[in-house]
C-alpha positions as CSV (number, residue, x, y, z in Angstrom):
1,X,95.1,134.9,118.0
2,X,94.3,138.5,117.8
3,X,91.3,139.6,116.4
4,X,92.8,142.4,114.4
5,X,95.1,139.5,112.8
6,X,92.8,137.3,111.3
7,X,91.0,140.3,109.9
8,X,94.1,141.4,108.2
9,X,94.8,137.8,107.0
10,X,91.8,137.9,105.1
11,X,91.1,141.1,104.1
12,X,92.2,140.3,100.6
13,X,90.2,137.0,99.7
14,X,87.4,137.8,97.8
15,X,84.5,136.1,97.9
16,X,85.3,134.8,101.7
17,X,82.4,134.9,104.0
18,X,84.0,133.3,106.8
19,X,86.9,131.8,108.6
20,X,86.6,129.4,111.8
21,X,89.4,128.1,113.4
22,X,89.1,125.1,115.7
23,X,91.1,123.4,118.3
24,X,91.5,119.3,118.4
25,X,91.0,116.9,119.5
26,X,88.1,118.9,121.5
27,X,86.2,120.6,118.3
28,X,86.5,123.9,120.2
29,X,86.6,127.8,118.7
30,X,90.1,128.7,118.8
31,X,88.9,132.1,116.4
32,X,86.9,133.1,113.8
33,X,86.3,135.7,111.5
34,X,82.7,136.4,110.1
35,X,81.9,139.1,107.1
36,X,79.9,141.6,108.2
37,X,75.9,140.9,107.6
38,X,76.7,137.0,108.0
39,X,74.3,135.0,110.6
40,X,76.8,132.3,111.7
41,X,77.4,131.3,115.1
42,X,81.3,130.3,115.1
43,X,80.9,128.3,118.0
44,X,78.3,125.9,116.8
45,X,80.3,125.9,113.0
46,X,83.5,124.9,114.4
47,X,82.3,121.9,116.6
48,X,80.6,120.8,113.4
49,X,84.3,121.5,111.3
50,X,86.5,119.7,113.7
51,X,83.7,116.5,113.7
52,X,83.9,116.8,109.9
53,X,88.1,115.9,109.8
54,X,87.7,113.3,112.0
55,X,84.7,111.2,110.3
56,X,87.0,112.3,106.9
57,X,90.1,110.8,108.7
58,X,87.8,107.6,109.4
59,X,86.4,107.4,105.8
60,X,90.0,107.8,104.3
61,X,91.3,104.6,106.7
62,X,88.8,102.6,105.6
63,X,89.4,103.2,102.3
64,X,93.1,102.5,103.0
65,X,93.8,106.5,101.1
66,X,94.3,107.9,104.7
67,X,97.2,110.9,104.5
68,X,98.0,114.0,107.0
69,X,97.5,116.4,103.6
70,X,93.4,116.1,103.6
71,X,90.8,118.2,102.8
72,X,87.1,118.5,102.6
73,X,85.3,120.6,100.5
74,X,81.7,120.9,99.9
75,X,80.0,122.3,97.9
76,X,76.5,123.2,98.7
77,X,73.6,125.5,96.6
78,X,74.7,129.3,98.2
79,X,78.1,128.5,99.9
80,X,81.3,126.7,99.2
81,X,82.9,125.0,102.3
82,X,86.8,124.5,102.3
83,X,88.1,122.5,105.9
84,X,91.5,121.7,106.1
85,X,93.5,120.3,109.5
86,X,96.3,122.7,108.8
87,X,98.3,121.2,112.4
88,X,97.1,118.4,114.2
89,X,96.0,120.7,117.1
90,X,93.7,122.7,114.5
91,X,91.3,122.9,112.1
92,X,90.9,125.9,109.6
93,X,87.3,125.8,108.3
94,X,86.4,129.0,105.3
95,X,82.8,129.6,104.0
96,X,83.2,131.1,100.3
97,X,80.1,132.3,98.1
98,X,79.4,129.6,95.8
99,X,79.9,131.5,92.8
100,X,83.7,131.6,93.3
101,X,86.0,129.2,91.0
102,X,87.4,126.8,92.9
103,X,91.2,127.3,91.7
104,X,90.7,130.6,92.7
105,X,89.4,130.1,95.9
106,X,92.2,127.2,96.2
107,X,94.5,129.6,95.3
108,X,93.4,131.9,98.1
109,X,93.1,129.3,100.4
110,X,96.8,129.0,100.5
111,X,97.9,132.3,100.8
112,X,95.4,133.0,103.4
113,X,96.5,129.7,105.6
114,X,100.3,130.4,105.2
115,X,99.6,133.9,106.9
116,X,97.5,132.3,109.5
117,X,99.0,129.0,110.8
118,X,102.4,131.1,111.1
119,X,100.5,132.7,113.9
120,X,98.9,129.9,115.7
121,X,100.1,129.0,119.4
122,X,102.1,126.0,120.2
123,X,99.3,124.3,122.1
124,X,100.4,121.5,124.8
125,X,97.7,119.6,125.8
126,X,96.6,119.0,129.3
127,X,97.7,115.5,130.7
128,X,94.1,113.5,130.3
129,X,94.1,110.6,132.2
130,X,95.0,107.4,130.3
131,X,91.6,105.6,130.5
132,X,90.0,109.0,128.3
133,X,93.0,108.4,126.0
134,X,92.7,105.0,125.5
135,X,88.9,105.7,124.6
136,X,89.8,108.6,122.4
137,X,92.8,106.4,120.7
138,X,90.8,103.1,120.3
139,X,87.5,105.3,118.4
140,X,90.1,106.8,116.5
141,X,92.5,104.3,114.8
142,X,90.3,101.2,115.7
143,X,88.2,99.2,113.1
144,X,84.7,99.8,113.8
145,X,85.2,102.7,115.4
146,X,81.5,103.1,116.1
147,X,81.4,99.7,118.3
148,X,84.5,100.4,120.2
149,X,82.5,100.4,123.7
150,X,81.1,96.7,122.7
151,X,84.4,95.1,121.7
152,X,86.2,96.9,125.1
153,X,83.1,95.0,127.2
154,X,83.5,91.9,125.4
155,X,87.6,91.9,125.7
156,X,87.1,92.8,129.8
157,X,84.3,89.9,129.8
158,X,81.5,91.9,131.3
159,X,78.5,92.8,129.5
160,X,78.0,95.7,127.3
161,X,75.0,97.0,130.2
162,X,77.3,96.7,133.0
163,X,80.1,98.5,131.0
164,X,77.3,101.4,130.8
165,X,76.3,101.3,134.1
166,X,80.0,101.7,135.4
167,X,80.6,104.5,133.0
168,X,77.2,106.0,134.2
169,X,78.1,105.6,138.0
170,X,81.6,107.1,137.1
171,X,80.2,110.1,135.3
172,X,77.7,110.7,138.3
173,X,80.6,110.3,140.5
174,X,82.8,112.4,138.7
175,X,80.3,115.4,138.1
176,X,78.4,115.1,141.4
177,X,75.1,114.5,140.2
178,X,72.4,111.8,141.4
179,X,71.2,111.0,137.5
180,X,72.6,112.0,134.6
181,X,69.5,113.5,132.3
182,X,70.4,112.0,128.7
């Protein structure tokens, strides 16, 4: 998206002090737009944003609630925080000052996203292979999402340390590296 677009997107919502955009499933900067005098790093905000959805999507399930219209909004002591997925490829994340009313800044919300998702890309993902989207599937729609890794070693009957130590190897392989510092 150009740069001169999301300015003019939201150029007439008071009150904003910034916009990040992020690409999914990866939690990636797709764009951002930051008010002038603001000390964000877009980058590191969007990573956080696109986490935020998917531990929202999580709570949701388990509270058996879970829709494709969600939103998170926080509300902390300086900034309000509005994150909505507005496609399933991205995540539109908007910092407000906290003094703004919430059905104005609702109201804005929508405006501004109906100007900006009209001019986001059709994004096709890459063909990942099918062990990484099993992974990514199973932590997503699983039960227990955290202990996926366990109930995959138990269900292939080998233990939970040689499970690690073939996805260690793997990595090693795969990135060229004698030990993996983590």
């Amino acid at each position: 998206m150009a740069e001169e677009f999301l300015e003019s997107a939201v150029q007439d919502v008071p009150s904003l002090r910034a916009v990040f955009i992020t690409a999914m499933p990866d939690c990636l900067l797709y764009d951002s737009w930051v008010r002038e005098g603001e000390t964000l790093v877009p980058e590191d905000v969007a990573s956080y944003f696109g986490d935020l959805v998917r531990a929202n999507r999580q709570g949701l399930k388990a509270l058996g609630s879970w829709s494709s219209e969600m939103q998170v909004t926080i509300e902390s002591a300086d900034t309000l925080i509005v994150i909505r997925e507005v496609r399933e490829d991205f995540v539109c994340g908007c910092a407000f000052e906290r003094s703004a009313p919430l059905g104005m800044v609702r109201l804005h919300l929508k405006r501004m996203l109906d100007r900006v998702v009209a001019h986001l890309p059709s994004i096709e993902p890459q063909e990942r292979p099918r062990g990484v989207r099993v992974l990514e599937f199973l932590e997503r729609y699983a039960p227990d999402p955290h202990a996926v890794l366990l109930r995959v070693a138990l269900r292939s009957q080998i233990t939970t340390a040689e499970l690690a130590a073939r996805l260690e190897a793997a990595a090693k392989a795969i990135l060229g590296l004698e030990t993996l510092n983590i």
